[in-house]
MILO-923305 format. One record per residue: residue in three letters; x, y, z of N, C-alpha, C, O in turn. Coordinates in Angstrom, 2 decimals. Atoms other than C-alpha are relative to their C-alpha. Example, Ala and Ser with C-alpha at 12.3 -4.5 7.8 and 13.67 -1.06 7.14 Angstrom:
% MILO-923305
+---------+---------+---------+---------+---------+---------+---------+---------+---------+---------+---------+---------+---------+
| residuo |    n_px |    n_py |    n_pz |   ca_px |   ca_py |   ca_pz |    c_px |    c_py |    c_pz |    o_px |    o_py |    o_pz |
+---------+---------+---------+---------+---------+---------+---------+---------+---------+---------+---------+---------+---------+
|     Ala |    0.89 |   -1.19 |    0.00 |   12.30 |   -4.50 |    7.80 |    0.90 |    1.20 |    0.00 |    1.94 |    1.18 |    0.66 |
|     Ser |   -0.82 |   -1.19 |   -0.06 |   13.67 |   -1.06 |    7.14 |   -0.77 |    1.09 |    0.73 |   -0.26 |    2.20 |    0.90 |
+---------+---------+---------+---------+---------+---------+---------+---------+---------+---------+---------+---------+---------+
//
This chain:
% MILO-923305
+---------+---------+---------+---------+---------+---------+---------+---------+---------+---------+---------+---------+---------+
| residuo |    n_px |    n_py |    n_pz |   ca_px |   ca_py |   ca_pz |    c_px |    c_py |    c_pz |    o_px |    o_py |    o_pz |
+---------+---------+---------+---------+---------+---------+---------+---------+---------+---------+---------+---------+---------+
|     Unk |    0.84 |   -1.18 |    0.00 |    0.00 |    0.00 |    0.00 |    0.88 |    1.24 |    0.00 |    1.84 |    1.23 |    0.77 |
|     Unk |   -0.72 |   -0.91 |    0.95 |    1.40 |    3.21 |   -1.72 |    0.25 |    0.67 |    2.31 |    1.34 |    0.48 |    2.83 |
|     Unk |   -0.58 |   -0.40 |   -0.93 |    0.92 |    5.03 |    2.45 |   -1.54 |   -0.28 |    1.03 |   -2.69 |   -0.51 |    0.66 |
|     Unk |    1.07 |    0.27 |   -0.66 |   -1.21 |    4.58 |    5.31 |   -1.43 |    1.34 |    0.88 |   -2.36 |    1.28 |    1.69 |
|     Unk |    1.44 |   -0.48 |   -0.79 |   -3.50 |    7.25 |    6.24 |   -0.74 |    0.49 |   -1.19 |   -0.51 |    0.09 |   -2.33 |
|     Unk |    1.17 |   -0.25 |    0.83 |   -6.41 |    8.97 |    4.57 |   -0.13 |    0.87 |    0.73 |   -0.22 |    0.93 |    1.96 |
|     Unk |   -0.53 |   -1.31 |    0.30 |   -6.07 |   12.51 |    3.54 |   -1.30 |    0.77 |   -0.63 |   -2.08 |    0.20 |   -1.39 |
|     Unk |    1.09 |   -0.71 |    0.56 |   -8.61 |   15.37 |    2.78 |    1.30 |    1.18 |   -0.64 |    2.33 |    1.51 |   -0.04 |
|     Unk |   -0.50 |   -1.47 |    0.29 |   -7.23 |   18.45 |    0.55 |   -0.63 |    1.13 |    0.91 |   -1.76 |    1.04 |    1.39 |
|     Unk |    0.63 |   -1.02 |   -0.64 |   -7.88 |   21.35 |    2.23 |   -1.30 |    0.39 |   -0.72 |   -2.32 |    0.54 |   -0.05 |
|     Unk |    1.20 |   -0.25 |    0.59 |  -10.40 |   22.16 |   -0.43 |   -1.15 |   -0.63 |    0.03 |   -2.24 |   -0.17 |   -0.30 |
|     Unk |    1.46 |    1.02 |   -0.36 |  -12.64 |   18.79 |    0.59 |   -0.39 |    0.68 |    1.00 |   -1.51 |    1.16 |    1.18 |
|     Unk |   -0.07 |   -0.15 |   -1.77 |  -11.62 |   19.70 |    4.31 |   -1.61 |    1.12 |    0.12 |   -2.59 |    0.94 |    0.85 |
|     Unk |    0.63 |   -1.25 |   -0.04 |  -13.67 |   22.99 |    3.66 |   -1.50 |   -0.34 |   -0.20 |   -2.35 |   -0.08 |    0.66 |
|     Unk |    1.02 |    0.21 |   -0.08 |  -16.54 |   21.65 |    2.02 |   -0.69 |   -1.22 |    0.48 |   -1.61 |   -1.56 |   -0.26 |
|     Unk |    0.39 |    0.81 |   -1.31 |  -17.48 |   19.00 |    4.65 |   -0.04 |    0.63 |    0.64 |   -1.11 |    0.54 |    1.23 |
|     Unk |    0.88 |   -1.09 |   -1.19 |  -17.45 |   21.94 |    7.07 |   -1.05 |    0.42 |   -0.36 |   -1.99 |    0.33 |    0.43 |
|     Unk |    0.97 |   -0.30 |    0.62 |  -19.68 |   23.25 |    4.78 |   -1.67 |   -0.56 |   -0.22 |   -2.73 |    0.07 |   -0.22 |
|     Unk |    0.97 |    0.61 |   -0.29 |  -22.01 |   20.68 |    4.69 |   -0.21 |   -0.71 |    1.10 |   -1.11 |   -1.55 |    1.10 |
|     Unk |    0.28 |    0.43 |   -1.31 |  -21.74 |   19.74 |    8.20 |   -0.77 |    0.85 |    0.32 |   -1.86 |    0.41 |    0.66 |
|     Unk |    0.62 |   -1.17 |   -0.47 |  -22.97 |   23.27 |    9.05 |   -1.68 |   -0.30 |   -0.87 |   -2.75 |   -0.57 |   -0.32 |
|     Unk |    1.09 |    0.59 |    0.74 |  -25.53 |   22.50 |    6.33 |   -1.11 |   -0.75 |    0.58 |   -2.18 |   -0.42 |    1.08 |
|     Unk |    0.94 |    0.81 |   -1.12 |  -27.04 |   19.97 |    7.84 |   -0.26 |    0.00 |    1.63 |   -0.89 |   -0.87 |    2.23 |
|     Unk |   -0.15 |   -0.45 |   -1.07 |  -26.65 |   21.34 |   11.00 |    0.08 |   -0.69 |    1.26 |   -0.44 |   -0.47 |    2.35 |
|     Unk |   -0.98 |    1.20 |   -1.06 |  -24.71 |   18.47 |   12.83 |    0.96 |    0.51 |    0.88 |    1.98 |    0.97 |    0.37 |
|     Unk |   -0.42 |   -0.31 |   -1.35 |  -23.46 |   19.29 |   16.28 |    0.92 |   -0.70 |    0.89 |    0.92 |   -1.91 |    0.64 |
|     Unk |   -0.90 |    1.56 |   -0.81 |  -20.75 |   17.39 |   19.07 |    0.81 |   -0.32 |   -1.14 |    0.92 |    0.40 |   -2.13 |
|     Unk |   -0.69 |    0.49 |    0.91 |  -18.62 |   15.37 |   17.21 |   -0.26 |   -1.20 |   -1.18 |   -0.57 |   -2.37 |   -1.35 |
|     Unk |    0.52 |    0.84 |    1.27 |  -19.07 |   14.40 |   14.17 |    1.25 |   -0.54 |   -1.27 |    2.27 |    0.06 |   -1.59 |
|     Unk |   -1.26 |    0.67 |    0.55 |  -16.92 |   12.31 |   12.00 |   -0.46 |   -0.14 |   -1.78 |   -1.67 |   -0.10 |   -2.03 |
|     Unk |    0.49 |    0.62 |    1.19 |  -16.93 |   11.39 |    7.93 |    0.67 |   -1.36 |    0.18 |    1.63 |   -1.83 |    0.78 |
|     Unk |    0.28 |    1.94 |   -0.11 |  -17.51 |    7.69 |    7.42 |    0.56 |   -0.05 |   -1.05 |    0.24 |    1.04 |   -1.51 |
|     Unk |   -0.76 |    0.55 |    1.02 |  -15.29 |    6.40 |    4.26 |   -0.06 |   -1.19 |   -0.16 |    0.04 |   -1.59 |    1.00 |
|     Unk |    0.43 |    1.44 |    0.04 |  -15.89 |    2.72 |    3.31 |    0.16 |   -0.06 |   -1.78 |    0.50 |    0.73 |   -2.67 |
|     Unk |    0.41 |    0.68 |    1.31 |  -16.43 |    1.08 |    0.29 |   -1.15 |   -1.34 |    0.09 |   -1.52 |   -1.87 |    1.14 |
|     Unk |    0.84 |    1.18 |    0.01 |  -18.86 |   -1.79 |   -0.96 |    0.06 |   -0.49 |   -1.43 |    0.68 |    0.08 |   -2.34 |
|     Unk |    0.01 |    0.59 |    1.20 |  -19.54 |   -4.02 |   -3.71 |   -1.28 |    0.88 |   -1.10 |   -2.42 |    1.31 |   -0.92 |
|     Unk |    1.14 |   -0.49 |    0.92 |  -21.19 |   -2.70 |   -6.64 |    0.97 |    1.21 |   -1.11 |    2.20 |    1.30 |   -1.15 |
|     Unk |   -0.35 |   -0.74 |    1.06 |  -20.68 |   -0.10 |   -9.46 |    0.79 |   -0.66 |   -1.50 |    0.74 |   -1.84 |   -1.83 |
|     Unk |   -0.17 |    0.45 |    1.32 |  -19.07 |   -0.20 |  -12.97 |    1.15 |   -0.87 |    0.30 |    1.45 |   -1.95 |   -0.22 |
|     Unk |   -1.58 |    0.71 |   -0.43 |  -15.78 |   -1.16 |  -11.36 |    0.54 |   -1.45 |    1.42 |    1.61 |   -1.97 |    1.73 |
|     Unk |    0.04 |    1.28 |   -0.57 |  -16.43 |   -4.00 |   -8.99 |   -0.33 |    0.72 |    1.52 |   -1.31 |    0.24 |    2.09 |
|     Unk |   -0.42 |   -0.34 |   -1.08 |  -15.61 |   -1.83 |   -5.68 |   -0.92 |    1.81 |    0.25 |   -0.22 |    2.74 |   -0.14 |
|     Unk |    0.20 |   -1.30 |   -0.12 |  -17.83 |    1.61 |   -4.85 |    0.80 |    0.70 |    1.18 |    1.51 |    0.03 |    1.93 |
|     Unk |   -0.48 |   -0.51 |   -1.11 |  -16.74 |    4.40 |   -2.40 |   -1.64 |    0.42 |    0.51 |   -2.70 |    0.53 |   -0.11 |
|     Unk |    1.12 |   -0.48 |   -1.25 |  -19.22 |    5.43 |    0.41 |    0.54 |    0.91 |    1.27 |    1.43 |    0.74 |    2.10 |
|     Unk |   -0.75 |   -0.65 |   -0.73 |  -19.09 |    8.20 |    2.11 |   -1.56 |    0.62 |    1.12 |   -2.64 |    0.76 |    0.55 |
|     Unk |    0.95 |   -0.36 |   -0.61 |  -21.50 |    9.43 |    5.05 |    0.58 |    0.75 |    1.19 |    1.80 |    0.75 |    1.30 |
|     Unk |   -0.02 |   -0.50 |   -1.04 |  -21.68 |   11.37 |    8.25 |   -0.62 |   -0.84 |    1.05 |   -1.81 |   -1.14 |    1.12 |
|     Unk |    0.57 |    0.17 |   -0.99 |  -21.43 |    9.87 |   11.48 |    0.18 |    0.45 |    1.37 |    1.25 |    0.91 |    1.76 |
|     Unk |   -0.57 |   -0.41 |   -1.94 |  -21.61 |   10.62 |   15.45 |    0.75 |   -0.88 |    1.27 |    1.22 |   -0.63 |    2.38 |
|     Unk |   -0.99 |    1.28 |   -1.17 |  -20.08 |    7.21 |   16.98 |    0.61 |   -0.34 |   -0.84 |    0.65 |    0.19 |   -1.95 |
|     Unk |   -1.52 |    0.32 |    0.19 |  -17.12 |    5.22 |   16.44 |   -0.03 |   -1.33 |    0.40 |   -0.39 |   -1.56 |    1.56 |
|     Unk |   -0.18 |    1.04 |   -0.98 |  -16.64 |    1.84 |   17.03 |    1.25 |   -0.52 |    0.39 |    2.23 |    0.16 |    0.08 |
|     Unk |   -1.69 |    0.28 |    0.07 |  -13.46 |   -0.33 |   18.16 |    0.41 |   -0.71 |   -1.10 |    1.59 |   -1.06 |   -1.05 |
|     Unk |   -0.48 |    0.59 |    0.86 |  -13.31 |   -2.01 |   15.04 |    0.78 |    1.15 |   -1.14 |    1.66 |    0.71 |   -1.88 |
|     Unk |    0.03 |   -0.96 |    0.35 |  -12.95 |    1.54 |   13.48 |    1.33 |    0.70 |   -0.07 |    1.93 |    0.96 |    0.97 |
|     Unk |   -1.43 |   -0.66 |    0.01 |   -9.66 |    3.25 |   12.09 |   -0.23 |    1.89 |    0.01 |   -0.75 |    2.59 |   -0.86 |
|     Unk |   -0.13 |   -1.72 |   -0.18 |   -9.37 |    7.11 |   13.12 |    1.30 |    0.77 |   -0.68 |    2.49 |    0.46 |   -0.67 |
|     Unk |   -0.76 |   -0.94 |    0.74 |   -7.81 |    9.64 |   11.27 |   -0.37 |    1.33 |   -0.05 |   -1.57 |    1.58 |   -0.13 |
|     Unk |    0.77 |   -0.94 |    0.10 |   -7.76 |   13.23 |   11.17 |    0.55 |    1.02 |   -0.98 |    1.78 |    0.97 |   -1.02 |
|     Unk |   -0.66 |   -0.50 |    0.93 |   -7.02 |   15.57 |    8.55 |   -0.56 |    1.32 |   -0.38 |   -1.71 |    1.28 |   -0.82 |
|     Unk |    0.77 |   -1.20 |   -0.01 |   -7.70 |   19.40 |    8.26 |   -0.62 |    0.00 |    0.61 |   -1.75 |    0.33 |    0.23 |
|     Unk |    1.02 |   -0.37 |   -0.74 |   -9.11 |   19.40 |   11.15 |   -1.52 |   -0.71 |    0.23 |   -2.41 |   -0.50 |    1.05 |
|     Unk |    1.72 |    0.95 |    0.27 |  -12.22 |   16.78 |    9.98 |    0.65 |   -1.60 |    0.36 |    1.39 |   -2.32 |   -0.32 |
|     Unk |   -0.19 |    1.32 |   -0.27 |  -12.02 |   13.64 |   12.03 |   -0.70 |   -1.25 |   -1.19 |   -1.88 |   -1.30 |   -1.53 |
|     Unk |    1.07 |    0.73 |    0.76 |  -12.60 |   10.66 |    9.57 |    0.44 |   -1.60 |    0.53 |    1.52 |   -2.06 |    0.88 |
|     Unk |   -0.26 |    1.51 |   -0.43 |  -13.51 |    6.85 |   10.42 |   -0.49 |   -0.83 |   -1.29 |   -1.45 |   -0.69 |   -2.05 |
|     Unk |    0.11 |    1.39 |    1.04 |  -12.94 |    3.61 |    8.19 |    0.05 |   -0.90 |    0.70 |    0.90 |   -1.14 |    1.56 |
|     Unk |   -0.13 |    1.88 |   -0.22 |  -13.72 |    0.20 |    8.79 |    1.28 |   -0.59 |   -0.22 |    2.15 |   -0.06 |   -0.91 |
|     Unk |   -1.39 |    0.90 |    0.04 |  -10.93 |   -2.54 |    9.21 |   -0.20 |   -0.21 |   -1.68 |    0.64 |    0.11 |   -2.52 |
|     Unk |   -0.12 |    0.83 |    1.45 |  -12.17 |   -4.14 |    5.86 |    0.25 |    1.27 |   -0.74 |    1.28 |    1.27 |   -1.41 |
|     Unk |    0.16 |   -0.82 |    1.53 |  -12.79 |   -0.98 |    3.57 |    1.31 |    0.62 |   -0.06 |    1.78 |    1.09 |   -1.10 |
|     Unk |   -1.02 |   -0.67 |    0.16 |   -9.55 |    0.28 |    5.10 |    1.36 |   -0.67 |   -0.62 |    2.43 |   -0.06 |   -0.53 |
|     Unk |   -1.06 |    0.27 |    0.98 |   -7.21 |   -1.91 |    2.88 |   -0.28 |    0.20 |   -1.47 |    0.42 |   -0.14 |   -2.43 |
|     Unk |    0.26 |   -0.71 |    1.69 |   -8.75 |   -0.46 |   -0.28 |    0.21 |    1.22 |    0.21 |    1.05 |    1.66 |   -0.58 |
|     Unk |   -0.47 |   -1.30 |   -0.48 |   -8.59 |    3.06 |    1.36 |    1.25 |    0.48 |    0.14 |    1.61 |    1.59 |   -0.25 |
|     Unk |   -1.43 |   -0.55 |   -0.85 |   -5.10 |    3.14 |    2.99 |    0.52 |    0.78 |   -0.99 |    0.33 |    0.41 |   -2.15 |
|     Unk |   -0.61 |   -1.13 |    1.12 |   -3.28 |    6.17 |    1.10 |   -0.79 |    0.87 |   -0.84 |   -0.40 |    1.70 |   -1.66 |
|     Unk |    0.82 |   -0.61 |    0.69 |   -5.97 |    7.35 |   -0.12 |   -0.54 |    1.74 |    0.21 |   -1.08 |    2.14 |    1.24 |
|     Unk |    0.38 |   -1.70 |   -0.55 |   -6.60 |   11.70 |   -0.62 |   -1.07 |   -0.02 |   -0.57 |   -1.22 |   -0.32 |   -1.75 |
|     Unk |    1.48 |   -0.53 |    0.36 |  -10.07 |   12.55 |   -0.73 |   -0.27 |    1.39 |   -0.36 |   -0.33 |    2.08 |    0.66 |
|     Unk |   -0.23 |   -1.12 |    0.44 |  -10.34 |   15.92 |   -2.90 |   -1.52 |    0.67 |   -0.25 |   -2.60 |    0.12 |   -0.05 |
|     Unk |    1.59 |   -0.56 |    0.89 |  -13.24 |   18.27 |   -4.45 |    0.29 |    1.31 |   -0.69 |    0.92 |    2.37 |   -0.59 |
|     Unk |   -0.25 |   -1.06 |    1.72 |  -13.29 |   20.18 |   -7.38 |   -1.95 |    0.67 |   -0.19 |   -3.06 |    0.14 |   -0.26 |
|     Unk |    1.12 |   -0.38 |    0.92 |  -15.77 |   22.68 |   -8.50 |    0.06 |    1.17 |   -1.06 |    1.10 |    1.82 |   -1.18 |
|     Unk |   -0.08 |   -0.86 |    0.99 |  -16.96 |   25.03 |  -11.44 |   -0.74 |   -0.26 |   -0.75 |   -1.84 |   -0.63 |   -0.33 |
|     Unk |    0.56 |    0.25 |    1.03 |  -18.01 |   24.58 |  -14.73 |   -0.14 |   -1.34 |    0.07 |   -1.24 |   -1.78 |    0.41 |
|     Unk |    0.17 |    1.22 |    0.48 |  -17.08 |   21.02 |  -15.48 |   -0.50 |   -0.84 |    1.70 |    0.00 |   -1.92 |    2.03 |
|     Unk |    1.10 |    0.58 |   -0.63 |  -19.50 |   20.20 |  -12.46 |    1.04 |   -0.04 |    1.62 |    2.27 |    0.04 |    1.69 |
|     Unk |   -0.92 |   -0.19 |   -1.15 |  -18.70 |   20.18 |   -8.38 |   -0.32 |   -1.73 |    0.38 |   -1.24 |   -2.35 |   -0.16 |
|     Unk |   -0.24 |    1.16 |   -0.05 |  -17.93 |   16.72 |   -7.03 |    1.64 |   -0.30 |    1.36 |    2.55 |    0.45 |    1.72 |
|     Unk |   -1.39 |    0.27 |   -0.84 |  -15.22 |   14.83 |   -4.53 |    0.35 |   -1.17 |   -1.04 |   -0.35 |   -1.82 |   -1.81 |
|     Unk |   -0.84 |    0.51 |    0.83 |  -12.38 |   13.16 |   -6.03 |    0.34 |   -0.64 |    0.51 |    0.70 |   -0.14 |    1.57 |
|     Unk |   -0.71 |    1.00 |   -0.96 |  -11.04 |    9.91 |   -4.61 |    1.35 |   -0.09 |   -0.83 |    1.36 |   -0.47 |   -2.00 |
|     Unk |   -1.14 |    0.69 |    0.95 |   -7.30 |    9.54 |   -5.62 |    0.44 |   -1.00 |    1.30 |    0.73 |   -0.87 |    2.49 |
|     Unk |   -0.18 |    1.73 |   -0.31 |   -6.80 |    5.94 |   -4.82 |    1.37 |   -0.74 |   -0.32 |    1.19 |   -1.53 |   -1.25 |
|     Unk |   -1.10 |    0.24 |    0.53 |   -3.10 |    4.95 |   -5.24 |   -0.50 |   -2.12 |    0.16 |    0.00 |   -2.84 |   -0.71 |
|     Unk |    0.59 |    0.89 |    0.13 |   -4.82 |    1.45 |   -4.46 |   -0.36 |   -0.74 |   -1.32 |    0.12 |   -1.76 |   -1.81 |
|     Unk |    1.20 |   -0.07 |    0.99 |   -7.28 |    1.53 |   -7.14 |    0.92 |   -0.66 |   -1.50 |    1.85 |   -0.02 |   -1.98 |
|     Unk |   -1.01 |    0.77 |    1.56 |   -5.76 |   -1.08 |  -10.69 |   -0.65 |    0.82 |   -1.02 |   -0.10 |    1.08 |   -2.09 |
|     Unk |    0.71 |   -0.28 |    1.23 |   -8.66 |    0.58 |  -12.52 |   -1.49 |    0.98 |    0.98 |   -2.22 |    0.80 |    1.95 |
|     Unk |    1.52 |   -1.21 |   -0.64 |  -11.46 |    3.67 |  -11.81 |   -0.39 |    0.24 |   -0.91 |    0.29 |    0.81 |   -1.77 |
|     Unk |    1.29 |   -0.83 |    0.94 |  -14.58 |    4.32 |  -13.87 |    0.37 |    1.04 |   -0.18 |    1.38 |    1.58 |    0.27 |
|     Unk |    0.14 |   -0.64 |    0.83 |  -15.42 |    6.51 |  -15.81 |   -0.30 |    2.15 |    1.13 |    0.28 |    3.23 |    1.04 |
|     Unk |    0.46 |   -0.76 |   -0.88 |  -17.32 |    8.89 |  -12.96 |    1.11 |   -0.18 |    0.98 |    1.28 |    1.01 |    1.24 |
|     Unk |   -0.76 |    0.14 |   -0.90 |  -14.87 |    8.16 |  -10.60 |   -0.76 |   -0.88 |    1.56 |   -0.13 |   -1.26 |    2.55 |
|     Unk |    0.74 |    0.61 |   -0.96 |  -17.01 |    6.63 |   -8.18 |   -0.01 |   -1.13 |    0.87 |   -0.38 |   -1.25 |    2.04 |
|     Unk |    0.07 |    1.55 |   -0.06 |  -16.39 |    2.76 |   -8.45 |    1.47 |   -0.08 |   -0.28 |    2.01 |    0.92 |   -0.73 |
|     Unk |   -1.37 |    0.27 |   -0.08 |  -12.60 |    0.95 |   -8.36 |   -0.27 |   -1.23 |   -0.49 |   -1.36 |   -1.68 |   -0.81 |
|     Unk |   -0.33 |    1.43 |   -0.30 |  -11.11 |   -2.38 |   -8.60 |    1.27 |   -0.22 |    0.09 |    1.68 |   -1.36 |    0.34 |
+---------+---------+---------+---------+---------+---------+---------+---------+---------+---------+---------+---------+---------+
//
């Protein structure tokens, strides 16, 4: 595995505050990172907001935005910077996956 933690750009970092405030989530709140089966590429990413933690649960924190992965999803994750781009050609987060043999088209799905 290319490195082991899991990385926000400052520019994700920002808009996850953004939509934390948004939704107007309070205490501590964490982003959830995972993956599951499915999409064009065998492997999706999943990403959610949560408020607990369990002990099976890998912690990381980055810009300031605590984020938790599962044991399993976190050997497809490990090294992984979570980015976001916006503008014209549409706003969106970017998974770069040094993991990843092969990423769709959308970026969405791996394998």
């Amino acid at each position: 595995m290319a490195g082991t933690e899991i990385k926000l750009s400052e520019t994700a970092a920002n808009e996850i505050r953004n939509l934390i405030a948004q939704e107007g989530l309070n205490g501590d709140v964490y982003l959830r990172l995972g993956v599951s089966e499915g999409g064009c590429s065998g492997l999706s990413y999943q990403m959610q907001f949560d408020t607990s933690k369990t002990d099976a649960d890998q912690v990381f924190e980055s810009h300031g935005i605590k984020i938790l992965c599962d044991t399993e999803s976190y050997f497809s994750l490990a090294g992984i910077e979570l980015d976001y781009q916006g503008g014209l050609g549409g706003q969106g987060f970017l998974f770069k996956n040094p993991n990843a043999r092969h990423s769709c088209g959308c970026g969405k799905s791996f394998s």
